[in-house]
ChimeraX commands (.cxc) that place a marker at each C-alpha (Angstrom):
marker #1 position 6.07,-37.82,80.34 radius 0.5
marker #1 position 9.22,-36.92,82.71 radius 0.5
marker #1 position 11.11,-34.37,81.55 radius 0.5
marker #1 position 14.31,-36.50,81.72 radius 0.5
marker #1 position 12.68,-38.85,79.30 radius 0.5
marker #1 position 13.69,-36.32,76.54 radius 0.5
marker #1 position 17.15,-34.65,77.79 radius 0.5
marker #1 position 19.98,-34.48,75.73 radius 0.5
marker #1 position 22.93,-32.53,75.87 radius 0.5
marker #1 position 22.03,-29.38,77.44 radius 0.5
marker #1 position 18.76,-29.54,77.09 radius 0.5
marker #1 position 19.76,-29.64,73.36 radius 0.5
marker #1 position 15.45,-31.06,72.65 radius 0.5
marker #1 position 14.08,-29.27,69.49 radius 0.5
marker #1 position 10.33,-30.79,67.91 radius 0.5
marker #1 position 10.44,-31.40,64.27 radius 0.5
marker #1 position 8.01,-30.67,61.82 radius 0.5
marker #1 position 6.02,-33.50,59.78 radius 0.5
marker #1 position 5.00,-36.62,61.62 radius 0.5
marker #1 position 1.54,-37.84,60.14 radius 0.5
marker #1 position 1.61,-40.93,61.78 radius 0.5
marker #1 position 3.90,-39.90,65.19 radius 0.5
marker #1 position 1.92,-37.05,66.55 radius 0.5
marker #1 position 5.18,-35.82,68.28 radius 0.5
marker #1 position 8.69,-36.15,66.88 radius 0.5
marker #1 position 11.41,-34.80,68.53 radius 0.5
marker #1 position 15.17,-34.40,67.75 radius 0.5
marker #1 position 16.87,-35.13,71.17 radius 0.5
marker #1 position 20.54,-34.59,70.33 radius 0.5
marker #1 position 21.86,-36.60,67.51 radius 0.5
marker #1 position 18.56,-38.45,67.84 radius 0.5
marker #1 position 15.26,-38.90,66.90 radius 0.5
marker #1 position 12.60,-40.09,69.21 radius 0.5
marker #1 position 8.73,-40.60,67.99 radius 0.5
marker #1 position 6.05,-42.94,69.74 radius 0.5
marker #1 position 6.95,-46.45,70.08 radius 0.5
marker #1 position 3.51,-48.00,67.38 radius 0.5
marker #1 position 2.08,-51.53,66.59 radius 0.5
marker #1 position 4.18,-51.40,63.72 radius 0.5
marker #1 position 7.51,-49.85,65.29 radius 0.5
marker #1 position 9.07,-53.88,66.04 radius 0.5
marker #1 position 8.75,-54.33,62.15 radius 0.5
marker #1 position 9.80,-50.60,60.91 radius 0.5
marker #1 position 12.87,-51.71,63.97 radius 0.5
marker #1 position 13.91,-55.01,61.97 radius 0.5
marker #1 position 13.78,-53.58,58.75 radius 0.5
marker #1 position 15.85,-50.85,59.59 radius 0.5
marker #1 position 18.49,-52.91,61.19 radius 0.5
marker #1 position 18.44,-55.14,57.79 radius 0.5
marker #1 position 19.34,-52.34,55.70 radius 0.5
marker #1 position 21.83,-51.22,58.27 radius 0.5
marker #1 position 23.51,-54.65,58.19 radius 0.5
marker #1 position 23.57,-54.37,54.22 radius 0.5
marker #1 position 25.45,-51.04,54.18 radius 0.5
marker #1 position 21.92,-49.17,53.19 radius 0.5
marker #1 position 22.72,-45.49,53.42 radius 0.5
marker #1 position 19.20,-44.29,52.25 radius 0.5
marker #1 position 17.83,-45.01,55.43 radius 0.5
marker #1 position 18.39,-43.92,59.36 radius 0.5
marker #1 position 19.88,-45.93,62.16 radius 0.5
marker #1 position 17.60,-47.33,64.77 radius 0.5
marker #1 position 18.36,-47.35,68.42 radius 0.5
marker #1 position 15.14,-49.56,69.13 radius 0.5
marker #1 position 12.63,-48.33,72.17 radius 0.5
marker #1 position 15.11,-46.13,74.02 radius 0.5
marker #1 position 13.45,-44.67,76.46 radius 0.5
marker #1 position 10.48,-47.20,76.20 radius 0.5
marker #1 position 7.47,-45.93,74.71 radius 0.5
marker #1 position 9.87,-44.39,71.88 radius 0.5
marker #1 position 11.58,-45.15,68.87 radius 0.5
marker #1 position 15.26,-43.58,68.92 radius 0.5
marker #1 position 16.32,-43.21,65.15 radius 0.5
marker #1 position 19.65,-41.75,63.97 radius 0.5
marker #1 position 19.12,-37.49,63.73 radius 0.5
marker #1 position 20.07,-36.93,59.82 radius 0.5
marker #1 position 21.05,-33.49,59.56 radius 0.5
marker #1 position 20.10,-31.92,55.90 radius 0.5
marker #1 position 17.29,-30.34,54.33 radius 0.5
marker #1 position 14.46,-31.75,52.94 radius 0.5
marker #1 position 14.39,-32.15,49.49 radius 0.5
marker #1 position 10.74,-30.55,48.87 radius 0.5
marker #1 position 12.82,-27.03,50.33 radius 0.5
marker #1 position 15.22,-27.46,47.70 radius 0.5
marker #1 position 15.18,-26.82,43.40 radius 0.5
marker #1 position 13.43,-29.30,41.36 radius 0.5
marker #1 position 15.60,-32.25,40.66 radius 0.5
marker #1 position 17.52,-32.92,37.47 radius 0.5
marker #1 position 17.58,-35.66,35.60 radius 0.5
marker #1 position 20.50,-36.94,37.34 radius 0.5
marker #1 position 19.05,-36.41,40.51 radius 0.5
marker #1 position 16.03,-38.55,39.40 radius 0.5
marker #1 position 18.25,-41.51,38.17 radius 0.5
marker #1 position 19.75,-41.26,41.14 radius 0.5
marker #1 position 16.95,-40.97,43.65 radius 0.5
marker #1 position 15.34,-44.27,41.13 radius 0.5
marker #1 position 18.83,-46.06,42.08 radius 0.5
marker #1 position 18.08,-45.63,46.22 radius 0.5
marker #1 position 14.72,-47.08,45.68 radius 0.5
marker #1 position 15.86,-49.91,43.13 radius 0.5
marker #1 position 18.77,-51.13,46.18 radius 0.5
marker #1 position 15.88,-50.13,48.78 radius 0.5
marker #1 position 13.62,-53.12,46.81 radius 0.5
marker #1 position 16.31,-55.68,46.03 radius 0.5
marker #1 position 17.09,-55.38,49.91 radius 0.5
marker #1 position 13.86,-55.92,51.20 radius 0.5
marker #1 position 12.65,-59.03,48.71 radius 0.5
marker #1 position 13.17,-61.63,51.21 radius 0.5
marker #1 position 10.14,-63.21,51.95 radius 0.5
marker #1 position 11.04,-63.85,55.67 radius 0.5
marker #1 position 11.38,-59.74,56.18 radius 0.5
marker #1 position 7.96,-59.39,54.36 radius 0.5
marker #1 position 6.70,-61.72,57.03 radius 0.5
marker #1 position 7.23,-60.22,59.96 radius 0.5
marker #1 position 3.69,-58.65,61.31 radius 0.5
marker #1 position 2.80,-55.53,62.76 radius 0.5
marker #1 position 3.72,-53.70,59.46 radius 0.5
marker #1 position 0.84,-50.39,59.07 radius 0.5
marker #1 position -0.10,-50.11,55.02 radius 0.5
marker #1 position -1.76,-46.95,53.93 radius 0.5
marker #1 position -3.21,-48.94,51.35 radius 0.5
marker #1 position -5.32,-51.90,50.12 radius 0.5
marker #1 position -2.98,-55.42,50.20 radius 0.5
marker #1 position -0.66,-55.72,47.82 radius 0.5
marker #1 position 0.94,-58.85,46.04 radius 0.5
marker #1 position 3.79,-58.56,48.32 radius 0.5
marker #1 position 7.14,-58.58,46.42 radius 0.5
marker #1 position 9.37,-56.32,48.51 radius 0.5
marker #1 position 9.02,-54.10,51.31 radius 0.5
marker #1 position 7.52,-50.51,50.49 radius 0.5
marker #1 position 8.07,-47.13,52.02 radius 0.5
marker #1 position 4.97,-45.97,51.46 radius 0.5
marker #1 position 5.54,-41.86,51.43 radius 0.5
marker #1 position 8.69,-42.11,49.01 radius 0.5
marker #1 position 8.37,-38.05,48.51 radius 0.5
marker #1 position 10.49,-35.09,48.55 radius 0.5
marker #1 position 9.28,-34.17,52.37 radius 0.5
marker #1 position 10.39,-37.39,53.81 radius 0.5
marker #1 position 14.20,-37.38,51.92 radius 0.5
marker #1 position 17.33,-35.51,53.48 radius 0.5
marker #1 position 20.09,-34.72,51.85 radius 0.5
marker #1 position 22.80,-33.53,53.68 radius 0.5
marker #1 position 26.01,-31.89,53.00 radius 0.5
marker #1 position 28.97,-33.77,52.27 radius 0.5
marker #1 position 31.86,-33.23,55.07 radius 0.5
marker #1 position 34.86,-33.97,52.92 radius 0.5
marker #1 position 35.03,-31.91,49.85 radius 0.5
marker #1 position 35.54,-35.78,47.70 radius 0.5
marker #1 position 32.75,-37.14,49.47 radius 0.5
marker #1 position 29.41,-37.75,47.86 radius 0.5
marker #1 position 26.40,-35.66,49.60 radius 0.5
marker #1 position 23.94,-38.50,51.22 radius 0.5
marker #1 position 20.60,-38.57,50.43 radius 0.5
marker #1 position 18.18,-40.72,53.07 radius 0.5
marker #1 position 14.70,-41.36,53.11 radius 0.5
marker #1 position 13.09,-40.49,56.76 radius 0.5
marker #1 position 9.77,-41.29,58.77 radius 0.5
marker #1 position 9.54,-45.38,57.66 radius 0.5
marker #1 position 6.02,-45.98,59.98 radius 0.5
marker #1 position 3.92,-46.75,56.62 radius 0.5
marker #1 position 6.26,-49.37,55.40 radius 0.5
marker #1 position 5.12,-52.64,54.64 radius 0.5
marker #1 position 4.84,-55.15,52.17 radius 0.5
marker #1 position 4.04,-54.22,48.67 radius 0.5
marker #1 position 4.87,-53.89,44.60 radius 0.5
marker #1 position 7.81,-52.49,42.90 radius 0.5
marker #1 position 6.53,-50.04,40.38 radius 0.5
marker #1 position 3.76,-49.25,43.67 radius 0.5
marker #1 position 6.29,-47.67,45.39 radius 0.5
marker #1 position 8.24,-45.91,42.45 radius 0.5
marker #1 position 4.92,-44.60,41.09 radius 0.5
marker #1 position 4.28,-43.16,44.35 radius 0.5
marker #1 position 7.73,-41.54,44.10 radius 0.5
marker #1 position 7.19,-40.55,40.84 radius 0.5
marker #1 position 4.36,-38.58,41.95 radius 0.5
marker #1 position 6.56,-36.16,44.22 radius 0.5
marker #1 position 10.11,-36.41,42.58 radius 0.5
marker #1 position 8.98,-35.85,38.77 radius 0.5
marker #1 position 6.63,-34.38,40.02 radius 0.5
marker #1 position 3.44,-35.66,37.93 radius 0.5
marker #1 position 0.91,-33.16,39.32 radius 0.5
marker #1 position -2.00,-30.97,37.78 radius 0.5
marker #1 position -0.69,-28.28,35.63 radius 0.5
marker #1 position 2.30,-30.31,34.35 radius 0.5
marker #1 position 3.42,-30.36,30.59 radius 0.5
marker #1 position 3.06,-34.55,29.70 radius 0.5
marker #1 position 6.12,-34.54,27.08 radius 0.5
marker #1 position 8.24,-33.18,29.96 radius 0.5
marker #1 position 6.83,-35.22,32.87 radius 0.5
marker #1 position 7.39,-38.14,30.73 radius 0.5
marker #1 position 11.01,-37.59,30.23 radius 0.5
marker #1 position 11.57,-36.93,33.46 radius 0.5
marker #1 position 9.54,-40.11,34.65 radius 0.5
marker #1 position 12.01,-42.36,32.56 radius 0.5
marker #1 position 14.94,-40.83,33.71 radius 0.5
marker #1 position 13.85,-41.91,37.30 radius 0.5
marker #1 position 12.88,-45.64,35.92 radius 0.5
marker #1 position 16.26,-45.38,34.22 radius 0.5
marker #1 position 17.80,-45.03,37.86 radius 0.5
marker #1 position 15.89,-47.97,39.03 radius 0.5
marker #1 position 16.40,-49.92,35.90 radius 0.5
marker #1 position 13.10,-50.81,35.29 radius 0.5
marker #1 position 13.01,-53.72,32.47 radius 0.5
marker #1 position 10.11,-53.45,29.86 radius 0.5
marker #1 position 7.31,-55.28,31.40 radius 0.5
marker #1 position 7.67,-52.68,34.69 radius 0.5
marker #1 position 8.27,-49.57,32.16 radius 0.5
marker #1 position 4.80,-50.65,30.96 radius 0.5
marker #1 position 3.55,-50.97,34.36 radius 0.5
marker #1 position 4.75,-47.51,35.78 radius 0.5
marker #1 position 2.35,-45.20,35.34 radius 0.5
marker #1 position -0.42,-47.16,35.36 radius 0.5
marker #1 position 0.89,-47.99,39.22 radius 0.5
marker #1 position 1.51,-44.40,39.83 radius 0.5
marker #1 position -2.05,-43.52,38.80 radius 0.5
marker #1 position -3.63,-46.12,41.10 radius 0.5
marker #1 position -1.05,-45.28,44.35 radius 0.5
marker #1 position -2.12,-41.19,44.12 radius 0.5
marker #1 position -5.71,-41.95,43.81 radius 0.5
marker #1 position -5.31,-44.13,46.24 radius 0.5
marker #1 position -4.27,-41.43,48.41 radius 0.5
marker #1 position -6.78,-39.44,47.00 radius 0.5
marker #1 position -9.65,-42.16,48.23 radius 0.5
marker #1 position -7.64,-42.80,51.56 radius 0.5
marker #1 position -8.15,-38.67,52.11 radius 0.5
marker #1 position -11.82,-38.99,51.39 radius 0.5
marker #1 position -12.45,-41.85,53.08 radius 0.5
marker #1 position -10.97,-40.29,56.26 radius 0.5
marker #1 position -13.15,-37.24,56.17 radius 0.5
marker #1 position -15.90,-39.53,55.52 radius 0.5
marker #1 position -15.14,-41.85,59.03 radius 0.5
marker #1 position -13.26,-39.03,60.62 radius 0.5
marker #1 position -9.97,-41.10,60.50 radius 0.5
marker #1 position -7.14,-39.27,62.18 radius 0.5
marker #1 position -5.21,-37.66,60.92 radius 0.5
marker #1 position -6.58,-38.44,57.12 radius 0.5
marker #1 position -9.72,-36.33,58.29 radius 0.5
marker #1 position -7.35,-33.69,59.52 radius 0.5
marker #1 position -5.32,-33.77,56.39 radius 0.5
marker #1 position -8.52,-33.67,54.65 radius 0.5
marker #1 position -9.89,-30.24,56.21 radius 0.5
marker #1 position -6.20,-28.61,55.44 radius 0.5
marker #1 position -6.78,-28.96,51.76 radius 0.5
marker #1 position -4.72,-31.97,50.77 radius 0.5
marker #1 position -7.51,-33.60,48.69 radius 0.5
marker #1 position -7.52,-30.64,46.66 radius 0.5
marker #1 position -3.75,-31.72,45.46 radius 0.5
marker #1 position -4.28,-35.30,45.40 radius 0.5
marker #1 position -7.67,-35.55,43.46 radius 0.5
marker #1 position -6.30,-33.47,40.25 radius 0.5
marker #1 position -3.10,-35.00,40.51 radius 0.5
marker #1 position -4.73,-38.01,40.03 radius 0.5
marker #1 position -6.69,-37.59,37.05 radius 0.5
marker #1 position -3.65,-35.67,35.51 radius 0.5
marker #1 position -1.64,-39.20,35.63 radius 0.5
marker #1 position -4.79,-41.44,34.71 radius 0.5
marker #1 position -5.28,-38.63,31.43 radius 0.5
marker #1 position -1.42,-39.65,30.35 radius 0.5
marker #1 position -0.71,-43.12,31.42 radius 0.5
marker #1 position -0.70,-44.36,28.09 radius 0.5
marker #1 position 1.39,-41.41,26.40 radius 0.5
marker #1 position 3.86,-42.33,29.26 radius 0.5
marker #1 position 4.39,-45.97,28.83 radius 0.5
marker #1 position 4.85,-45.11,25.52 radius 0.5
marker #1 position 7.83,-42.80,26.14 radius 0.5
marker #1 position 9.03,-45.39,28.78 radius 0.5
marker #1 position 8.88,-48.23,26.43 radius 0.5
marker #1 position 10.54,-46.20,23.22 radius 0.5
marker #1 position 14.29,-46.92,22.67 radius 0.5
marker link #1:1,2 radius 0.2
marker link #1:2,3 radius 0.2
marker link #1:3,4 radius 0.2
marker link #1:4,5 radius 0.2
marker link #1:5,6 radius 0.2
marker link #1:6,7 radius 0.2
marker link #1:7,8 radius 0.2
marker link #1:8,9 radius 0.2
marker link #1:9,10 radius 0.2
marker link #1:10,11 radius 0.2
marker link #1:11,12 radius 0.2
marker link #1:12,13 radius 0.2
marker link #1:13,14 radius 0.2
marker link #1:14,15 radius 0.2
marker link #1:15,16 radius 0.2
marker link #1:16,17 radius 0.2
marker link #1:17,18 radius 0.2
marker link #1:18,19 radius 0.2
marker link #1:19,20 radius 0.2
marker link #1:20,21 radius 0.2
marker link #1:21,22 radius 0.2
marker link #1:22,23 radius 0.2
marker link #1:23,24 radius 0.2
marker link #1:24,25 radius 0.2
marker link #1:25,26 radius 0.2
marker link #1:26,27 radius 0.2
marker link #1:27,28 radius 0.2
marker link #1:28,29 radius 0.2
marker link #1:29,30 radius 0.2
marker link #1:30,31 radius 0.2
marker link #1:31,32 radius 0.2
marker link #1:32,33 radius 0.2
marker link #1:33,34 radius 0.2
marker link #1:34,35 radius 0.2
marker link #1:35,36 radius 0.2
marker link #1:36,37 radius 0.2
marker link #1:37,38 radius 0.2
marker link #1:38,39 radius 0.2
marker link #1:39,40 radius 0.2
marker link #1:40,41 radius 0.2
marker link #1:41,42 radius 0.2
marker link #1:42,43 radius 0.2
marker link #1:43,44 radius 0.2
marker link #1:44,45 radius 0.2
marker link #1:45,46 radius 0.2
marker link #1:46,47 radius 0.2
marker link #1:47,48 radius 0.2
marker link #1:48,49 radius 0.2
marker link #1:49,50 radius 0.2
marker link #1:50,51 radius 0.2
marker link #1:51,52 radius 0.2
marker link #1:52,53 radius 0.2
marker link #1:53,54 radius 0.2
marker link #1:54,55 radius 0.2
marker link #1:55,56 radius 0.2
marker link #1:56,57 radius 0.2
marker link #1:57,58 radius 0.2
marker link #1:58,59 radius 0.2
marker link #1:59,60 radius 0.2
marker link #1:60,61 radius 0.2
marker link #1:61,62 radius 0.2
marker link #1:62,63 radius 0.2
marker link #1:63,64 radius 0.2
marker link #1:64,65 radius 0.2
marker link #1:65,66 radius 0.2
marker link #1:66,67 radius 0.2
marker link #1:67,68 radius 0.2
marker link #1:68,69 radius 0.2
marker link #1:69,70 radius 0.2
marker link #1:70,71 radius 0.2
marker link #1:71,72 radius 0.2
marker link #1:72,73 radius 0.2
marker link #1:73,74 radius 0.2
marker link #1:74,75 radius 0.2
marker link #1:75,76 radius 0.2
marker link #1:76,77 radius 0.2
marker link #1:77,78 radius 0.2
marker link #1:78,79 radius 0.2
marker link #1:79,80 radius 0.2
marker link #1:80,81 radius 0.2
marker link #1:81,82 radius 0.2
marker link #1:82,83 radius 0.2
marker link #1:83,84 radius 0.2
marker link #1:84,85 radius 0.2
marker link #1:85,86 radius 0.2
marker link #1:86,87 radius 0.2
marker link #1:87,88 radius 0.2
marker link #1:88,89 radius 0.2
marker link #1:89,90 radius 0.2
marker link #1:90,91 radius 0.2
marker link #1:91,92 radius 0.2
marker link #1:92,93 radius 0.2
marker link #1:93,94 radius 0.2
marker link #1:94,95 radius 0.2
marker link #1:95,96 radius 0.2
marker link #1:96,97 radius 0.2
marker link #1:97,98 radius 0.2
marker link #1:98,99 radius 0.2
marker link #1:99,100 radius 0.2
marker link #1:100,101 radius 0.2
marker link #1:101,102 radius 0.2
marker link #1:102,103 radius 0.2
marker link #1:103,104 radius 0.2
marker link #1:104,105 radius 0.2
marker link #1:105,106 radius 0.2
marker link #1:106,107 radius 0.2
marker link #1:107,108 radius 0.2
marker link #1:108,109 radius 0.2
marker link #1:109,110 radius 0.2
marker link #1:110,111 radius 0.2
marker link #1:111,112 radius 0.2
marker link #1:112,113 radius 0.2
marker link #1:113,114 radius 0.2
marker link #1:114,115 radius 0.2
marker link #1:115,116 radius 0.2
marker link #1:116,117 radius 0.2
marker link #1:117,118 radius 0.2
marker link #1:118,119 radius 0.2
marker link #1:119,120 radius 0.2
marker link #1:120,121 radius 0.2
marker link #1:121,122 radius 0.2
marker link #1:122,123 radius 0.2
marker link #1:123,124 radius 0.2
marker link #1:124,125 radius 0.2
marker link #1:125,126 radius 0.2
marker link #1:126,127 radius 0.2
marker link #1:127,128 radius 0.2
marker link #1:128,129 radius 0.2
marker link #1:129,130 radius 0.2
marker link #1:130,131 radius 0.2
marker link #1:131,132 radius 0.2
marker link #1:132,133 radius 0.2
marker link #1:133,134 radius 0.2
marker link #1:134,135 radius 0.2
marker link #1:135,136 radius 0.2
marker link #1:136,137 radius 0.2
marker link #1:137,138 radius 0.2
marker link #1:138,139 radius 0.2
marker link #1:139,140 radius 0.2
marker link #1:140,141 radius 0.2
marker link #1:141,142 radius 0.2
marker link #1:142,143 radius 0.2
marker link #1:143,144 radius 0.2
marker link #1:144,145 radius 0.2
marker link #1:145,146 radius 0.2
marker link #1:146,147 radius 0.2
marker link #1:147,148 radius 0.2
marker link #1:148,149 radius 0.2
marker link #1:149,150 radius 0.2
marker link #1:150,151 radius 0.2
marker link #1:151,152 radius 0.2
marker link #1:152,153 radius 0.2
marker link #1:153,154 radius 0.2
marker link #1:154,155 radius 0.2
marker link #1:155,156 radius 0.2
marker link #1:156,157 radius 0.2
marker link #1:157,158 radius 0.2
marker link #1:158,159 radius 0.2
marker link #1:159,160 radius 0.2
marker link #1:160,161 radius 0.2
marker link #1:161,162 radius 0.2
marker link #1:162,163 radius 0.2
marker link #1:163,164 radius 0.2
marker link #1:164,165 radius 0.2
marker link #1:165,166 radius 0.2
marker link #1:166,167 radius 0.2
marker link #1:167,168 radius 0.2
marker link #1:168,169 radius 0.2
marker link #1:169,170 radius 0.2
marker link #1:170,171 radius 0.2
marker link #1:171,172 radius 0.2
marker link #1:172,173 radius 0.2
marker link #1:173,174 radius 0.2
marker link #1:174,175 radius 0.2
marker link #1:175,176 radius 0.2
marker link #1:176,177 radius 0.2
marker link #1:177,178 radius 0.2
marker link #1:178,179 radius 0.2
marker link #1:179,180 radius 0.2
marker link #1:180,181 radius 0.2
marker link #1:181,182 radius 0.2
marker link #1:182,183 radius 0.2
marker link #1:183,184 radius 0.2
marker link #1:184,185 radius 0.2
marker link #1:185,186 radius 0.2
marker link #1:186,187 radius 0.2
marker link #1:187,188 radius 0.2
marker link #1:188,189 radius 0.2
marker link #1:189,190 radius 0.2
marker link #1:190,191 radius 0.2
marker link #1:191,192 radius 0.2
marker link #1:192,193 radius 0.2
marker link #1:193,194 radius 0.2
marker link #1:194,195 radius 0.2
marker link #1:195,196 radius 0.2
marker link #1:196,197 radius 0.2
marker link #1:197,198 radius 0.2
marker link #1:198,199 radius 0.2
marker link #1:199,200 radius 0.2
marker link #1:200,201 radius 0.2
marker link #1:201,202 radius 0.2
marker link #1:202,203 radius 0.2
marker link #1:203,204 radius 0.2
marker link #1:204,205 radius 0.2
marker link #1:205,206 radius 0.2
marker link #1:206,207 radius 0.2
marker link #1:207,208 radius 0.2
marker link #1:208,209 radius 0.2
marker link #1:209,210 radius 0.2
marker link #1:210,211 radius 0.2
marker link #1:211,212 radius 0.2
marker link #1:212,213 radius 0.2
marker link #1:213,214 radius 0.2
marker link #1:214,215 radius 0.2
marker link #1:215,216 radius 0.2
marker link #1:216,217 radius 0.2
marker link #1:217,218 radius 0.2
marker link #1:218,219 radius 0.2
marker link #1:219,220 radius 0.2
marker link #1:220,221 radius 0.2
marker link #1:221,222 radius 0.2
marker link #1:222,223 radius 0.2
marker link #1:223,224 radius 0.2
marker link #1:224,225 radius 0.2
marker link #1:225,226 radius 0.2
marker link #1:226,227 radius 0.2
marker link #1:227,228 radius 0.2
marker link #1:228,229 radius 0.2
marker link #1:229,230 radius 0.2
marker link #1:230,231 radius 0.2
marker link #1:231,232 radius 0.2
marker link #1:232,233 radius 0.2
marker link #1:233,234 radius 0.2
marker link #1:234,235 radius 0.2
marker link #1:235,236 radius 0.2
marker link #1:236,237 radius 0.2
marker link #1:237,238 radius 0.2
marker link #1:238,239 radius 0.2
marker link #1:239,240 radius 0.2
marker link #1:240,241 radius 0.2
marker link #1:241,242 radius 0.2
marker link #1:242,243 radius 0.2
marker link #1:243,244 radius 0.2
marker link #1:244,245 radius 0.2
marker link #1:245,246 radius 0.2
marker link #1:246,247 radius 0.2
marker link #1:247,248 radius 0.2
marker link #1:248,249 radius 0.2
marker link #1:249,250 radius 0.2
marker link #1:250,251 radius 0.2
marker link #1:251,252 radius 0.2
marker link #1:252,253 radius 0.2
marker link #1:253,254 radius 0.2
marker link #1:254,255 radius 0.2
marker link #1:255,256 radius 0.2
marker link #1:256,257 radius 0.2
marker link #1:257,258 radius 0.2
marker link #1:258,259 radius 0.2
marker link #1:259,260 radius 0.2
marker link #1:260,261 radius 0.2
marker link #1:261,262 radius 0.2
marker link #1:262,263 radius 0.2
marker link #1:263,264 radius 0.2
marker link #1:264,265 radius 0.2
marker link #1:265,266 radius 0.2
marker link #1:266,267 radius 0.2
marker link #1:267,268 radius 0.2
view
């Protein structure tokens, strides 16, 4: 790579941390550049979409720029997994980003464009899914006026593709509530409908919830295991740092409660 491929202002190049899928990421100014993928002209379009539709929960794209690269909007902020557990609030409101994030992206002609990388088995494919809706891939930054509302946007989009609803928000669930080994149910629950209450789940999909959050983390669980099986990059890598150890017990924490959940979900 030439060294001018990645100048900025005065040298002003720092690598981030993260990028699962993008071996390197690198913040290049008030930019983001990661390796142009098979799935990058998708992730490009759908970013654009929700750029066009006043999305905030999301980064600009600049396209390939230098080619070989995506160049994303920089979001400056810290990640929310650095920060206190969220409130309620925070949970409605983080369950209202993913609710506009879905009504956005239900256009069948988006869901056909191709190229688009899922983590996991097809899906019926109602909207457009993140895929790693978690506290390590949202921002939230500062506000610059004191009236102005912080913004909160969900980063690294490479897994997104065509999925279910209560798929992704179960997912979600798993990191924002969080519903992880250890947890009390009777609080977890709460917490999970405060987060459907953001999204405004209706009663068939505040049945459906946990159920779908149960099979998205084992399916993370299996993807994990599977990868250390095959030696799948960088699921076998993942694997040998220890993640399967989260993501097994979390797991079969959700599958013991699904029921007591959609119970608290469903109660008026």
């Amino acid at each position: 790579m030439p060294p001018t491929e990645h100048s900025g202002p005065h040298d002003d190049v720092e690598v981030l941390e993260g990028g699962n899928v993008s071996e390197t990421v690198l913040r290049v100014g008030a930019t983001v550049r990661k390796p142009w993928l098979p799935s990058s002209p998708a992730v490009t379009t759908l970013l654009r979409h929700l750029r066009a539709h006043g999305y905030a929960g999301a980064p600009a794209t600049h396209g390939q720029r230098p080619a070989g690269f995506q160049s994303l909007e920089f979001v400056p902020g810290t990640l929310a997994d650095r920060m206190a557990p969220m409130s309620d609030d925070a949970l409605r409101r983080v369950g209202a980003m993913i609710r506009a994030l879905h009504d956005l992206t239900a256009d069948p002609c988006l869901r056909a464009e191709s190229g688009w990388a899922s983590l996991f088995p097809p899906e019926e494919g109602e909207v457009i899914c993140h895929y790693d809706l978690a506290p390590w891939n949202l921002v939230r930054s500062a506000p610059v006026r004191d009236d102005e509302e912080p913004r909160w946007c969900f980063i690294d989009w490479d897994s997104a593709a065509p999925g279910t609803r209560m798929g992704d928000l179960g997912y979600a669930a798993h990191g924002f509530v969080p519903l992880h080994e250890g947890g009390d149910p009777e609080t977890d629950g709460r917490r999970l409908r405060a987060l459907a209450d953001g999204y405004g789940c209706d009663p068939d999909q505040r049945r459906e919830l946990p159920g779908a959050a149960s099979r998205r983390v084992r399916g993370m669980f299996d993807l994990l295991e599977d990868g250390a099986r095959t030696g799948t990059l960088p699921w076998a890598r993942l694997h040998a740092e220890g993640h399967a150890d989260h993501w097994g017990p979390a797991s079969a924490y959700i599958a013991r409660h699904t029921d007591l959940w959609a119970r608290m979900l469903s109660d008026p």
